[in-house]
PDB file of N, CA, C and O in Angstrom:
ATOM      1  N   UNK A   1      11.925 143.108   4.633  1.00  0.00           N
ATOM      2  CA  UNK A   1      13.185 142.669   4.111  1.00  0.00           C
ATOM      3  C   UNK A   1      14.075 142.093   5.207  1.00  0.00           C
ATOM      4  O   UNK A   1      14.740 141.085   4.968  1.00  0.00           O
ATOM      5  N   UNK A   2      14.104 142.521   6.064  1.00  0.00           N
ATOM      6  CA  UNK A   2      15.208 142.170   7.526  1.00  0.00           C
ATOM      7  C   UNK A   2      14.374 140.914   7.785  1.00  0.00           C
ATOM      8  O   UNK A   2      15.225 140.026   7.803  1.00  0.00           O
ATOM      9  N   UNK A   3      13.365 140.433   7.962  1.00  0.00           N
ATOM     10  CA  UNK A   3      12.365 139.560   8.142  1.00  0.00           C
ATOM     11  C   UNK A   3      13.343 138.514   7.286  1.00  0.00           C
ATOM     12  O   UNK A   3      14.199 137.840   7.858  1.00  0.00           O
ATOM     13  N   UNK A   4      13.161 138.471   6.139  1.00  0.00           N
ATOM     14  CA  UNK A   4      13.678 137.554   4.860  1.00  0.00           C
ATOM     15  C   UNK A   4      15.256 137.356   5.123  1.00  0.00           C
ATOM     16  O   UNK A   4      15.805 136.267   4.953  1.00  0.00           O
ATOM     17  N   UNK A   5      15.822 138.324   5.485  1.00  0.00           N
ATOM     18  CA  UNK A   5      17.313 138.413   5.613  1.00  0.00           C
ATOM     19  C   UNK A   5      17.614 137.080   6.975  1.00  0.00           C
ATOM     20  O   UNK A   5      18.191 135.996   6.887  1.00  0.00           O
ATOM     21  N   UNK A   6      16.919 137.776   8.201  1.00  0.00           N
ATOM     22  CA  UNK A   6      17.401 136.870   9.407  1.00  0.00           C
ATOM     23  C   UNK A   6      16.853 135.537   9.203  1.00  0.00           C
ATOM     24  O   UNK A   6      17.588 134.636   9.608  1.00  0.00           O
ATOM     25  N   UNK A   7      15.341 135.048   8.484  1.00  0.00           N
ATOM     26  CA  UNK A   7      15.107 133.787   8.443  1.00  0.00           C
ATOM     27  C   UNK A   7      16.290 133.282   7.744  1.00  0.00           C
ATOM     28  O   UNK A   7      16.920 132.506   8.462  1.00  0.00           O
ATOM     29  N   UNK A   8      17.001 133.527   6.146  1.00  0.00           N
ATOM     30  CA  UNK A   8      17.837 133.230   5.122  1.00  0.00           C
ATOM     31  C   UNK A   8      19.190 132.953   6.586  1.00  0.00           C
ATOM     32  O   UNK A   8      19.639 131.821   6.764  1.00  0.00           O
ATOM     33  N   UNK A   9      19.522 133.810   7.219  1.00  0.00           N
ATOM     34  CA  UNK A   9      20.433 133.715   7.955  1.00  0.00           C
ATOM     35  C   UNK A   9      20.535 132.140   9.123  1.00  0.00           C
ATOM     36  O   UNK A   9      21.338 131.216   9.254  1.00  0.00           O
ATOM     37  N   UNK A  10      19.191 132.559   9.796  1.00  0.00           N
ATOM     38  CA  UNK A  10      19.192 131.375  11.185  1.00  0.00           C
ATOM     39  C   UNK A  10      19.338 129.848  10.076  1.00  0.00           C
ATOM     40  O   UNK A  10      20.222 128.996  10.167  1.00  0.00           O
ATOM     41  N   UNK A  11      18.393 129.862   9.251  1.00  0.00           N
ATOM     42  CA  UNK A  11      18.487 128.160   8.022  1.00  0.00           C
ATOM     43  C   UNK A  11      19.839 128.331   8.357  1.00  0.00           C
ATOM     44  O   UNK A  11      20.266 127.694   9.320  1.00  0.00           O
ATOM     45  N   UNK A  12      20.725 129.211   7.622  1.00  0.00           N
ATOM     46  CA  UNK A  12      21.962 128.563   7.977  1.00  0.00           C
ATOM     47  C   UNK A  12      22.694 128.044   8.638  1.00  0.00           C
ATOM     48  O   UNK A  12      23.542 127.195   8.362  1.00  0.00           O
ATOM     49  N   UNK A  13      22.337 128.670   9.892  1.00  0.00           N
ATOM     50  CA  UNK A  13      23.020 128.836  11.142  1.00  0.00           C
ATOM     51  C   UNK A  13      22.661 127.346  11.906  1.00  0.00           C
ATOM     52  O   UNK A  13      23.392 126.862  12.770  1.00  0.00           O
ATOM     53  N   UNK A  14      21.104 126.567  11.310  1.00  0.00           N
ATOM     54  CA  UNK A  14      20.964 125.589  12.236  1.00  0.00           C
ATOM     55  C   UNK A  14      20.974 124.372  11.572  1.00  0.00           C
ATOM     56  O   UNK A  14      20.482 123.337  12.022  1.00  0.00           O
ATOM     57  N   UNK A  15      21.889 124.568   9.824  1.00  0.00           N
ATOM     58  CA  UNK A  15      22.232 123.600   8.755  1.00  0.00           C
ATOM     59  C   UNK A  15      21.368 124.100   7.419  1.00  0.00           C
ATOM     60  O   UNK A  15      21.976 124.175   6.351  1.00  0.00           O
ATOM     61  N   UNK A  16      20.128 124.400   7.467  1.00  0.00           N
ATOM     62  CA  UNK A  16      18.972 123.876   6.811  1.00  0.00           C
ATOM     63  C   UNK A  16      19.633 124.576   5.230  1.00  0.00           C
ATOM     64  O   UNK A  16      19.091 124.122   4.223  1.00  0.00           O
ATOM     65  N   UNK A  17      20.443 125.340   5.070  1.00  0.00           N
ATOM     66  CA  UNK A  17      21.080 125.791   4.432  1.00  0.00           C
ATOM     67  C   UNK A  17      22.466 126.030   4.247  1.00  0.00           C
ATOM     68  O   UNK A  17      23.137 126.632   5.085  1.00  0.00           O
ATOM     69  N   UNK A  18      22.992 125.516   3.022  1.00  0.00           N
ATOM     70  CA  UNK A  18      24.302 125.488   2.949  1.00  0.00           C
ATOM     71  C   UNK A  18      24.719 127.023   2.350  1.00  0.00           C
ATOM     72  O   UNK A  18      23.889 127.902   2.116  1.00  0.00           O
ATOM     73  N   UNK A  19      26.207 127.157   2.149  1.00  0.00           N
ATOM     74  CA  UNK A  19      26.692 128.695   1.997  1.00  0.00           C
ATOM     75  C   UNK A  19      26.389 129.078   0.497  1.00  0.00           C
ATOM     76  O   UNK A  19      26.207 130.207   0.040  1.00  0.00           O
ATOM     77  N   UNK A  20      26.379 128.068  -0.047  1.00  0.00           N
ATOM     78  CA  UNK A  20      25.804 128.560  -1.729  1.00  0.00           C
ATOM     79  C   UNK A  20      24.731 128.509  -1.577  1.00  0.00           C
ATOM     80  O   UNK A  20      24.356 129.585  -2.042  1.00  0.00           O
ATOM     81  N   UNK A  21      23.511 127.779  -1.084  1.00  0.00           N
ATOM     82  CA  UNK A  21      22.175 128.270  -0.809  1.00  0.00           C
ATOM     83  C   UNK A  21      22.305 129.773  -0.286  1.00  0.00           C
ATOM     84  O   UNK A  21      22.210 130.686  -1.106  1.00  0.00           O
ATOM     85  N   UNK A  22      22.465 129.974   0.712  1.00  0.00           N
ATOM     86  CA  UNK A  22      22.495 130.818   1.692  1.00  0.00           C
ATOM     87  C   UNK A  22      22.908 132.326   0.645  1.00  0.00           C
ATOM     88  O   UNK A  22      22.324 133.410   0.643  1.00  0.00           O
ATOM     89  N   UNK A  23      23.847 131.984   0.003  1.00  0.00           N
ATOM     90  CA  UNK A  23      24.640 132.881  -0.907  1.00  0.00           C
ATOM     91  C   UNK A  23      22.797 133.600  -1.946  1.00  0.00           C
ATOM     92  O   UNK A  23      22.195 134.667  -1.822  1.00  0.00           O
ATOM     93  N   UNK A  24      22.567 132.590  -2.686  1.00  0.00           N
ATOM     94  CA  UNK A  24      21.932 132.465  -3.410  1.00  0.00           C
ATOM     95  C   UNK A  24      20.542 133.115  -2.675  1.00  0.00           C
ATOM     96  O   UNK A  24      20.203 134.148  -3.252  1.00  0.00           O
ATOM     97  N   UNK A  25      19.765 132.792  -1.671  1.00  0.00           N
ATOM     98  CA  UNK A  25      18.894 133.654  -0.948  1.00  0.00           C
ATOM     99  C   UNK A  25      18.994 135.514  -0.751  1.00  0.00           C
ATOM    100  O   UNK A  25      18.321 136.498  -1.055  1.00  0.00           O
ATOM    101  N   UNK A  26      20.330 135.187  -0.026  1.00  0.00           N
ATOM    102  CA  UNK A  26      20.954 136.887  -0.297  1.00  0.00           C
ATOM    103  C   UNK A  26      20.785 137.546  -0.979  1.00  0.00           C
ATOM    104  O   UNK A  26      20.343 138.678  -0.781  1.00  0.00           O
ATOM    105  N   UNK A  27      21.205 136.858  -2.464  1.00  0.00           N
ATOM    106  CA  UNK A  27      21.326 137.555  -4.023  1.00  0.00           C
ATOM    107  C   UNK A  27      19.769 137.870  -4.532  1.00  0.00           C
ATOM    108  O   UNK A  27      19.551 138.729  -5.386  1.00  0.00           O
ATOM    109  N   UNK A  28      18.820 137.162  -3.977  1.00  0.00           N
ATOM    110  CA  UNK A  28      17.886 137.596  -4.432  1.00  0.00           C
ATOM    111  C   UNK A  28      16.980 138.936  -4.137  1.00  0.00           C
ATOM    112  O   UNK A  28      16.304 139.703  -4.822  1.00  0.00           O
ATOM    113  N   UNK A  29      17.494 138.744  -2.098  1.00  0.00           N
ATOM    114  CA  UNK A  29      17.092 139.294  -1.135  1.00  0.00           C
ATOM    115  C   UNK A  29      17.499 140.930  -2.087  1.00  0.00           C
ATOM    116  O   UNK A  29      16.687 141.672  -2.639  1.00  0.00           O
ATOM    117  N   UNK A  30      18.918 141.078  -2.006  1.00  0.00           N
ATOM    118  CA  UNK A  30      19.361 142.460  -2.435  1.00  0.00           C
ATOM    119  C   UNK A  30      18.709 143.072  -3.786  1.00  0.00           C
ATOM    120  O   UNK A  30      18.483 144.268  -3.967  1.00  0.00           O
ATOM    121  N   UNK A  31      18.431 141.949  -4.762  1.00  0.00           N
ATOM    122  CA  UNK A  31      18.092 143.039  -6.132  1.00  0.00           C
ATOM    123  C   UNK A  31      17.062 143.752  -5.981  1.00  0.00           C
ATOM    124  O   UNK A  31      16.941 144.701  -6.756  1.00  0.00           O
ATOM    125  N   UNK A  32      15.876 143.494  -4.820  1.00  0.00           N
ATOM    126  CA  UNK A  32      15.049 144.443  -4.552  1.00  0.00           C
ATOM    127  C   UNK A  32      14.996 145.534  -4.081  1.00  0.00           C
ATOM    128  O   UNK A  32      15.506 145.680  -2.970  1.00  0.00           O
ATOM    129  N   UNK A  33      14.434 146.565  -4.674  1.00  0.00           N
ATOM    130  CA  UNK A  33      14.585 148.160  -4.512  1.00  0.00           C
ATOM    131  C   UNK A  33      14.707 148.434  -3.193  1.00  0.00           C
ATOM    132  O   UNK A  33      15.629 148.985  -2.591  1.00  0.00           O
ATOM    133  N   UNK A  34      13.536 147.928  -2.753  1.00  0.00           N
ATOM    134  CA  UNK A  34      13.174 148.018  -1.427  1.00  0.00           C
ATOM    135  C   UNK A  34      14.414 148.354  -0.194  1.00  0.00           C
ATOM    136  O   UNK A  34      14.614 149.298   0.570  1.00  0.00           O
ATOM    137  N   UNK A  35      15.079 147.078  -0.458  1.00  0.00           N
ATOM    138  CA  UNK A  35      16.386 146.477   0.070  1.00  0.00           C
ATOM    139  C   UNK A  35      17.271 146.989  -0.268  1.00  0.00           C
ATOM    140  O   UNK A  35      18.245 146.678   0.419  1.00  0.00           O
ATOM    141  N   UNK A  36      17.543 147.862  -1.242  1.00  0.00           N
ATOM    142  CA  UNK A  36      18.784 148.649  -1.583  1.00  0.00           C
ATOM    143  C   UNK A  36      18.798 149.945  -0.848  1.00  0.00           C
ATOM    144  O   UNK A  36      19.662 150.336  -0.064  1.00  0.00           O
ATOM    145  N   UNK A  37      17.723 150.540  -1.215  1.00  0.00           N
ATOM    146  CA  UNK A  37      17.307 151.505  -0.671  1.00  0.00           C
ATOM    147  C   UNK A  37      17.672 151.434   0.807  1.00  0.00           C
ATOM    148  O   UNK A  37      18.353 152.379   1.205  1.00  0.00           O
ATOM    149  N   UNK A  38      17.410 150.671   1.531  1.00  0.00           N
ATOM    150  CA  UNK A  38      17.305 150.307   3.011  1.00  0.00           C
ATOM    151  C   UNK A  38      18.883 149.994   3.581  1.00  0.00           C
ATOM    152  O   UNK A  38      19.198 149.949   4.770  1.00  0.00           O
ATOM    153  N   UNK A  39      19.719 149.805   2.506  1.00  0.00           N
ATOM    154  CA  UNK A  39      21.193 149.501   2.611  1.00  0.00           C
ATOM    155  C   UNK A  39      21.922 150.906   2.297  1.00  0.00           C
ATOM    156  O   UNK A  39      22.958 151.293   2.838  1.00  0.00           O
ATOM    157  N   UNK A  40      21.242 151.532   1.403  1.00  0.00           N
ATOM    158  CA  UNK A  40      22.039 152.898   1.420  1.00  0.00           C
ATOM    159  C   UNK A  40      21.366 153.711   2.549  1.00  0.00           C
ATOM    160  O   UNK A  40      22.081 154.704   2.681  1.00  0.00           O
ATOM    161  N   UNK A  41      20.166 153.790   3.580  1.00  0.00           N
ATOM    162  CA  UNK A  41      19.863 154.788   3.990  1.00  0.00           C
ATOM    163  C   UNK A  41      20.591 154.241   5.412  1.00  0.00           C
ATOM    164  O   UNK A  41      20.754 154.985   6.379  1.00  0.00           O
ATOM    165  N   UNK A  42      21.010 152.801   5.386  1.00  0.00           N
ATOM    166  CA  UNK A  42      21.909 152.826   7.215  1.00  0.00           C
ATOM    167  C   UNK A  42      23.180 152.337   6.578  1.00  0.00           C
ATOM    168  O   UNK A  42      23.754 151.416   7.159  1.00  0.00           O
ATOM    169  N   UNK A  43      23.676 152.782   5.539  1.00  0.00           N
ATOM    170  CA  UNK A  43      25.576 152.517   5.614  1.00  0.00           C
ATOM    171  C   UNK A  43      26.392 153.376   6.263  1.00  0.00           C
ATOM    172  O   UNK A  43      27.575 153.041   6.314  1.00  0.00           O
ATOM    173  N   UNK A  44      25.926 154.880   7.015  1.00  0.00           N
ATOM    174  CA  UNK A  44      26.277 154.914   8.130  1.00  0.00           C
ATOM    175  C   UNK A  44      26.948 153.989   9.551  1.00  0.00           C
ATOM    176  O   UNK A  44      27.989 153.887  10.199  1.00  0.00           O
ATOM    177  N   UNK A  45      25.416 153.379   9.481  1.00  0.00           N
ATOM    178  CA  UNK A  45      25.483 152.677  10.910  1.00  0.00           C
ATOM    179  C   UNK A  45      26.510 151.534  10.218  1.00  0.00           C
ATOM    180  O   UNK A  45      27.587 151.955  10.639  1.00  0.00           O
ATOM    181  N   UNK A  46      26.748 150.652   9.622  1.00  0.00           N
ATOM    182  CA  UNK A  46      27.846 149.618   9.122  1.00  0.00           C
ATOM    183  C   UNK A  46      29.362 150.194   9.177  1.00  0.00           C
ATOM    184  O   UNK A  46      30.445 149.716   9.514  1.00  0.00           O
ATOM    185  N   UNK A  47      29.006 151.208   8.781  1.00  0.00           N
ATOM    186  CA  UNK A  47      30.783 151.829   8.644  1.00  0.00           C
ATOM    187  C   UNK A  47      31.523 152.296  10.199  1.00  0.00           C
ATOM    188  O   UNK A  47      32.655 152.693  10.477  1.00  0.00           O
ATOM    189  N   UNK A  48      30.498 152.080  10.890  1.00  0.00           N
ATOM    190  CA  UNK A  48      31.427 152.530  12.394  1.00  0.00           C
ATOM    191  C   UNK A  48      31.719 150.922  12.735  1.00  0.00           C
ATOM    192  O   UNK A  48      32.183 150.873  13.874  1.00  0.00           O
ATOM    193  N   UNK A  49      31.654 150.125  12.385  1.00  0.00           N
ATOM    194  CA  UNK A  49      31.722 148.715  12.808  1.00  0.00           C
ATOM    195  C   UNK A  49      32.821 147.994  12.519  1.00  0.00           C
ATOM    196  O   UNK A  49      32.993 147.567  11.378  1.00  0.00           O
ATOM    197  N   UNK A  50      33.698 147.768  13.510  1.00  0.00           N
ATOM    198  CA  UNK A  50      34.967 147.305  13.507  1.00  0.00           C
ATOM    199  C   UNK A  50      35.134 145.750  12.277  1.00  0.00           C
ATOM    200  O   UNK A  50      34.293 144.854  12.216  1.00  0.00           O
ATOM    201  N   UNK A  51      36.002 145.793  11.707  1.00  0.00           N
ATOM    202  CA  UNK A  51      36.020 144.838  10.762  1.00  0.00           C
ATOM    203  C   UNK A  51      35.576 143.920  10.694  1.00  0.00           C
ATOM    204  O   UNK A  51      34.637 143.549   9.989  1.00  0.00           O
ATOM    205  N   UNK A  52      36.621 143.002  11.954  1.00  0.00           N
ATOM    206  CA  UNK A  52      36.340 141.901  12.759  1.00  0.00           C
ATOM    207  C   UNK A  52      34.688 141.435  13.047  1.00  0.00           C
ATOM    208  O   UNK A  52      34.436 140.462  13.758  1.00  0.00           O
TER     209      UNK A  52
END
């Protein structure tokens, strides 16, 4: 999943994807179990992370 996440990310980062693409990759990325799962077991580690 992090695999899928950072490729979805760098496209953006070097054009190949615009923010509603980009948006739209995300959305798919998350409905998987897999990936949820993996978001609730480090929201720990996110919540010490300054806003900014």
């Amino acid at each position: 999943m992090n695999a899928l996440y950072v490729k979805a990310l760098y496209f953006h980062r070097i054009g190949a994807l615009t923010l509603p693409e980009l948006y739209g990759h995300l959305r798919m990325i998350c409905r998987n179990a897999t990936f949820r799962q993996y978001r609730l077991a480090t929201r720990h580690h996110r919540e010490r992370l300054p806003d900014a």
